[in-house]
LONULO-215351 format. One record per residue (C-alpha): x, y, z. Coordinates in nm, 2 decimals, always signed. Layout:
// LONULO-215351
       xx       yy       zz
        X        Y        Z
...
END
This chain:
// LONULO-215351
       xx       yy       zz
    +0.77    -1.28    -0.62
    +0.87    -1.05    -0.36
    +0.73    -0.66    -0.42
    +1.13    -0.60    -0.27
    +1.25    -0.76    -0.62
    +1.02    -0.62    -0.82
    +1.12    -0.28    -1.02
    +1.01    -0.02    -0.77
    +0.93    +0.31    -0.98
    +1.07    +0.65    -0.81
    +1.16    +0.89    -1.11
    +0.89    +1.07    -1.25
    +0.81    +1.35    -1.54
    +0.99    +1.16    -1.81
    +0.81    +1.20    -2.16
    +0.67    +0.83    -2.30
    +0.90    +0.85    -2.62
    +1.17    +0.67    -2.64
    +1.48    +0.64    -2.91
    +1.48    +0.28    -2.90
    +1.10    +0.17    -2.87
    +1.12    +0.18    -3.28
    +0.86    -0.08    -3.50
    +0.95    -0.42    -3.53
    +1.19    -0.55    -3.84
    +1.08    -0.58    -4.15
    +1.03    -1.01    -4.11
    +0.80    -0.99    -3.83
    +0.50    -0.76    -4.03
    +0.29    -1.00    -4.18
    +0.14    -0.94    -3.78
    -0.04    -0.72    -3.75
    -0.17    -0.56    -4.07
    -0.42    -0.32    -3.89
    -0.50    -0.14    -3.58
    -0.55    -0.29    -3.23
    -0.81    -0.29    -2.98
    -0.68    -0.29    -2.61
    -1.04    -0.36    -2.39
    -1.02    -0.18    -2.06
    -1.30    -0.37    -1.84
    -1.32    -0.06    -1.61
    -1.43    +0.30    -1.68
    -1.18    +0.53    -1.77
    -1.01    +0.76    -1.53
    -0.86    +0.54    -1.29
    -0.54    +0.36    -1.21
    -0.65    +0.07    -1.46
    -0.76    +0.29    -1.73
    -0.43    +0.52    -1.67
    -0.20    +0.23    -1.70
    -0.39    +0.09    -2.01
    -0.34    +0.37    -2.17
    +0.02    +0.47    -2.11
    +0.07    +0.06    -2.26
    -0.12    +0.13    -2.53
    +0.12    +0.41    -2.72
    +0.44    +0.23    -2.65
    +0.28    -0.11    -2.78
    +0.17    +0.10    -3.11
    +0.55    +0.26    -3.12
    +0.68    -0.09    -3.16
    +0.41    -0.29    -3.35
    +0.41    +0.02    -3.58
    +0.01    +0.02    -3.58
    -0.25    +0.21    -3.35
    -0.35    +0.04    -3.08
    -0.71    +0.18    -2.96
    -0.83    +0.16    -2.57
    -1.18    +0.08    -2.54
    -1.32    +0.13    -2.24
    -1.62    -0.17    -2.18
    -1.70    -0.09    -1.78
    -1.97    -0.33    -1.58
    -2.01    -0.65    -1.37
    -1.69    -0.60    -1.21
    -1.47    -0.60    -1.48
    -1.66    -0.90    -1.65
    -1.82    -0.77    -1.92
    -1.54    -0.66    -2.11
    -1.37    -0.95    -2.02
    -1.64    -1.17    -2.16
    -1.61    -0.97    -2.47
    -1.29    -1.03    -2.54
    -1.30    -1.41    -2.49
    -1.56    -1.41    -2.76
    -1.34    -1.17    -2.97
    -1.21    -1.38    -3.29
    -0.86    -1.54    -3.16
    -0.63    -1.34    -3.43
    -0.46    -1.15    -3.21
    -0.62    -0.77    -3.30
    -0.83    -0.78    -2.94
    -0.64    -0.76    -2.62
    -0.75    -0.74    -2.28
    -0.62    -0.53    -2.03
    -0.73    -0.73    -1.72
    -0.67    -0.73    -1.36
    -0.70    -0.89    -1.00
    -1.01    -0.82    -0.99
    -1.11    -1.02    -1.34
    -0.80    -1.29    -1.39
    -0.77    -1.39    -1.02
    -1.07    -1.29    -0.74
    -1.38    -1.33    -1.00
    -1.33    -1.71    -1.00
    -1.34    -1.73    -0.67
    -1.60    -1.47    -0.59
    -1.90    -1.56    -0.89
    -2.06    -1.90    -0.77
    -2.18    -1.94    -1.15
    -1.87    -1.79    -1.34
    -1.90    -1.73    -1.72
    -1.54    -1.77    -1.79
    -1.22    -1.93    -1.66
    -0.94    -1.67    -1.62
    -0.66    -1.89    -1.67
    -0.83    -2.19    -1.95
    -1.04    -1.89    -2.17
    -0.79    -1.68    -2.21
    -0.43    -1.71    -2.36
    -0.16    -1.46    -2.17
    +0.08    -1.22    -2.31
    +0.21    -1.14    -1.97
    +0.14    -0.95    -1.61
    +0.24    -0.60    -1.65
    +0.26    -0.50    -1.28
    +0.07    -0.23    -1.12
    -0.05    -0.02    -0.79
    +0.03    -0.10    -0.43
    -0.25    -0.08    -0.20
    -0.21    +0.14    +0.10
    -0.45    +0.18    +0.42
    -0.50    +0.55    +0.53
    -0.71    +0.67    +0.86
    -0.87    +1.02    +0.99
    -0.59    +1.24    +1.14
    -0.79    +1.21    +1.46
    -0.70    +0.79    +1.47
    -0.38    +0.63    +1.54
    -0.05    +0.67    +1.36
    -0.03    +0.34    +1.33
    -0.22    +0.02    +1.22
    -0.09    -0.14    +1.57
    -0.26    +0.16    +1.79
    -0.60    +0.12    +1.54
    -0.61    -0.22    +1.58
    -0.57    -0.17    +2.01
    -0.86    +0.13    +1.99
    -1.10    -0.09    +1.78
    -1.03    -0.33    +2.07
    -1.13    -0.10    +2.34
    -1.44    +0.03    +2.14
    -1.62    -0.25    +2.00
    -1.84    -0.20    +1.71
    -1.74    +0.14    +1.69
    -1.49    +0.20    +1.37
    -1.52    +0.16    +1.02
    -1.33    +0.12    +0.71
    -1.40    +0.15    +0.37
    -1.31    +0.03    +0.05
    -1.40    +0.08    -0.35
    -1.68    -0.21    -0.35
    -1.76    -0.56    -0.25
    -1.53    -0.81    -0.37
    -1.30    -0.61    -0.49
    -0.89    -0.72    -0.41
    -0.89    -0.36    -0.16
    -1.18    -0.56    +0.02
    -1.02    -0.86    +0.00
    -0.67    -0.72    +0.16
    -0.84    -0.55    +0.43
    -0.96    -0.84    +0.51
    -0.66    -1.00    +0.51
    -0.52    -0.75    +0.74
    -0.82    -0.79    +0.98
    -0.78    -1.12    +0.99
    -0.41    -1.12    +1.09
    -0.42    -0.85    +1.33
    -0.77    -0.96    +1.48
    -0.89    -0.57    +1.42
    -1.26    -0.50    +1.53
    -1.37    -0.29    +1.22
    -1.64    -0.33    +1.00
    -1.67    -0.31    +0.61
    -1.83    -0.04    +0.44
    -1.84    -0.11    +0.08
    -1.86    +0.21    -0.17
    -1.94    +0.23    -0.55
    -1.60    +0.33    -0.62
    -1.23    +0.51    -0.48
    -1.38    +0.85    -0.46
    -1.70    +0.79    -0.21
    -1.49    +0.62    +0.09
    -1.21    +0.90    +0.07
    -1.49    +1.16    +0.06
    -1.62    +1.01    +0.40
    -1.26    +0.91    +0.55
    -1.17    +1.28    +0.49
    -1.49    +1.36    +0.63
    -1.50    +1.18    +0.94
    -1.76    +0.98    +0.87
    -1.54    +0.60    +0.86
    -1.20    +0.59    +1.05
    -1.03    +0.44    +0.78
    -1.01    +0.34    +0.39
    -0.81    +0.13    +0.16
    -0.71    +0.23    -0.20
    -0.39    +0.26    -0.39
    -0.12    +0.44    -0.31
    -0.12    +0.68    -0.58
    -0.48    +0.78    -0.51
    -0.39    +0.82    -0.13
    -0.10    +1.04    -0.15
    -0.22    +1.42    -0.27
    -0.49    +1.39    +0.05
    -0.18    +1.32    +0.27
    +0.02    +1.58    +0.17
    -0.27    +1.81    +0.21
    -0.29    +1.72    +0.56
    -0.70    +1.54    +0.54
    -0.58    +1.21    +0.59
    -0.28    +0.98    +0.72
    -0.13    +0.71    +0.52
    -0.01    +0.42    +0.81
    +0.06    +0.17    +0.56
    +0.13    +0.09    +0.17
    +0.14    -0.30    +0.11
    +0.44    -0.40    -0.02
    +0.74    -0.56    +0.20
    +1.00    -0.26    +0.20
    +0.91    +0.09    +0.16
    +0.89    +0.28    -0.11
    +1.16    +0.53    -0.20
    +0.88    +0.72    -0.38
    +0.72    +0.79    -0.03
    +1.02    +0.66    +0.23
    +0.88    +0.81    +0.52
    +0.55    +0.59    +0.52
    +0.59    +0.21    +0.70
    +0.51    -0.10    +0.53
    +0.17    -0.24    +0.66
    +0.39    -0.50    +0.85
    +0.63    -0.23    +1.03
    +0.28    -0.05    +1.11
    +0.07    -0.35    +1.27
    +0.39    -0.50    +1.38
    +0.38    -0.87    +1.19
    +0.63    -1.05    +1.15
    +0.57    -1.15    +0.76
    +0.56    -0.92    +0.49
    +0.25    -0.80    +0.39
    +0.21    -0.76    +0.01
    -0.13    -0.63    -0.19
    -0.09    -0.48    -0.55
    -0.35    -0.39    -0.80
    -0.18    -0.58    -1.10
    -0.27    -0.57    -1.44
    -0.24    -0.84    -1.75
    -0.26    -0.88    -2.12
    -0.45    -1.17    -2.23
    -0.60    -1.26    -2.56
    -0.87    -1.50    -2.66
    -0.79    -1.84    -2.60
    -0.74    -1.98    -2.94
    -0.48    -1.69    -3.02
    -0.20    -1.85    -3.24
    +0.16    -1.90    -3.06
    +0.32    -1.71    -3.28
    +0.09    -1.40    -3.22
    +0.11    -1.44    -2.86
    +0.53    -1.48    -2.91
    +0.56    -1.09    -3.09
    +0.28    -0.98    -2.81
    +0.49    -1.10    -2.58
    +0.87    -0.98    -2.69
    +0.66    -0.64    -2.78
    +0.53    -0.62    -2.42
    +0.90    -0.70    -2.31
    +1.01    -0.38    -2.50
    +0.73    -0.16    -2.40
    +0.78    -0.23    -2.03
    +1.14    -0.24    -1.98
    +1.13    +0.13    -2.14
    +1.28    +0.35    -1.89
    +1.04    +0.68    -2.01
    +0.77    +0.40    -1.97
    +0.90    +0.32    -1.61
    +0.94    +0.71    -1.52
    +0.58    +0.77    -1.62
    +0.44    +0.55    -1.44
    +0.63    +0.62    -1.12
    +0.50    +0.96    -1.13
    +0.17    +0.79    -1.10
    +0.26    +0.55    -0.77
    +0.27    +0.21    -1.00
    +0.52    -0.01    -1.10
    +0.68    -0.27    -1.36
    +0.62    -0.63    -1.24
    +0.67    -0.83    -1.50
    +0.58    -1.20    -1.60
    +0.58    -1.21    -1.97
    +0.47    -1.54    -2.20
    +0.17    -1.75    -2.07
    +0.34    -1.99    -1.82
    +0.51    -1.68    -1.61
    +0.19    -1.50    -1.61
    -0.08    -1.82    -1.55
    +0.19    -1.92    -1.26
    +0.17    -1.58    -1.10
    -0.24    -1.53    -1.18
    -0.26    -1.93    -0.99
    -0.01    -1.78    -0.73
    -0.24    -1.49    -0.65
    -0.55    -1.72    -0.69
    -0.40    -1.95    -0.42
    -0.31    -1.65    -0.19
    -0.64    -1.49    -0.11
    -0.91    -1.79    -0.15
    -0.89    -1.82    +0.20
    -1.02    -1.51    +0.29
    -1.22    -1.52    +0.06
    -1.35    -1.81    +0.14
    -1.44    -1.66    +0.51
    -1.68    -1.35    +0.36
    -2.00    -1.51    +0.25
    -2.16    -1.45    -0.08
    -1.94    -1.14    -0.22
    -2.11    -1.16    -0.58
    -2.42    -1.05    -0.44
    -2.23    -0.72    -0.27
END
């Protein structure tokens, strides 16, 4: 689905409470009786962790029970997802996954543990960040006028990215590969290290999300020539899609999403109430404003053929690059 039909967020400062984000009636509380545990396969902190968190309080509002974040960080995301799919199937342990763990890690592990579409049963895709390419105010304006100095100085420029593997990587790749841009990968343990050495002069360019691009922009230490989606963002109008910046002719679209999945074994009816309660949550518009003010946004494919159809869809879209990088799972 095209990012241009997606709910782009703008508003922000909005307060998460909402009037009509009340429990469920009366007939639907035999589920659920206690609290719930959201798994976060990251560490807190970040975008992942941020959004988790902000789902996590307007699920609670309209289940009418807590729902706890647990942050379970490590391999990639794969540990916490690996606890969840041996979580008992009742519908009290959620996942809050992501690319990186529903749609690159079966494609990237050559021994996978799970199967993120057949181990896990989906309450839907939530939506999530945009990723963006920034470069040293020293470089080009543009990803057009990188791409032609990389090409007069071979071997020269850099790029970084959070890790290995990880869908930034991936879409950098991407870009590298449609552009035919000379610059090499230097994989980080994490956001914080590449912008630290963009900012420093050290690589000539770095990929992350939007939101963690923008404050170093507007403080002048770096130069945001492209967020991936196919129009531009009224939150930040004056900065070119990555296709008006290298000058393609297709749209190019990269976006750190996030999903709700629960073992596989959940019941239907669980996954139903999950599902209509993750409707309500999202479609919130204090939900909506919070998270603008944050750089993400609602994409949402609720119930488990939308989301499994848009995980395959993603799946589909960057095995080919993927495909062209060697052995990631050892990076």
């Amino acid at each position: 689905m095209p990012i241009q039909r997606r709910h782009l967020i703008q508003s922000a400062g909005a307060v998460l409470a909402s009037p009509f984000l009340g429990a469920l009636p009366a007939h639907a509380q035999a589920y659920p009786a206690r609290p719930l545990r959201l798994v976060v396969p990251f560490a807190s902190g970040g975008p992942t962790d941020s959004f988790a968190r902000l789902y996590a309080v307007g699920l609670s509002q309209v289940l009418g029970q807590t729902v706890v974040v647990e942050n379970k960080a490590g391999a990639g995301g794969a540990l916490g997802a690996m606890e969840v799919r041996r979580s008992t199937a009742d519908g009290y342990t959620l996942l809050f996954g992501t690319a990186s763990t529903h749609a690159l890690y079966n494609l990237i592990q050559p021994k996978p543990q799970f199967d993120s579409v057949d181990d896990f049963a989906y309450v839907g895709v939530l939506g999530g960040a945009p990723a963006a390419f920034a470069v040293s105010p020293k470089m080009p304006s543009h990803l057009k006028g990188l791409a032609e100095a990389a090409r007069l100085n071979p071997g020269k420029f850099n790029y970084g990215s959070p890790g290995s593997g990880t869908l930034l990587h991936v879409a950098a790749e991407r870009l590298k590969s449609l552009t035919g841009m000379g610059i090499t990968h230097v994989p980080y343990k994490g956001s914080a290290p590449a912008l630290q050495d963009l900012m420093g002069g050290t690589i000539e360019m770095s990929v992350d999300t939007l939101g963690s691009l923008l404050p170093h922009q507007e403080s002048g230490r770096l130069r945001i020539v492209g967020v991936a989606t196919a129009k531009r963002l009224a939150l930040a109008p004056d900065i070119p899609t990555v296709a008006e910046s290298a000058g393609l002719a297709q749209p190019f679209e990269a976006m750190l999403w996030n999903v709700v999945t629960a073992p596989r074994d959940t019941p239907p009816a669980v996954l139903r109430q999950l599902a209509e309660a993750t409707q309500r949550v999202m479609t919130d518009p204090a939900l909506i404003n919070k998270l603008g003010s944050q750089a993400m946004f609602a994409d949402l494919h609720v119930g488990q053929a939308a989301a499994v159809a848009f995980v395959q869809a993603e799946r589909a879209k960057w095995k080919p690059i993927i495909a062209t990088l060697g052995n990631l799972a050892a990076g």
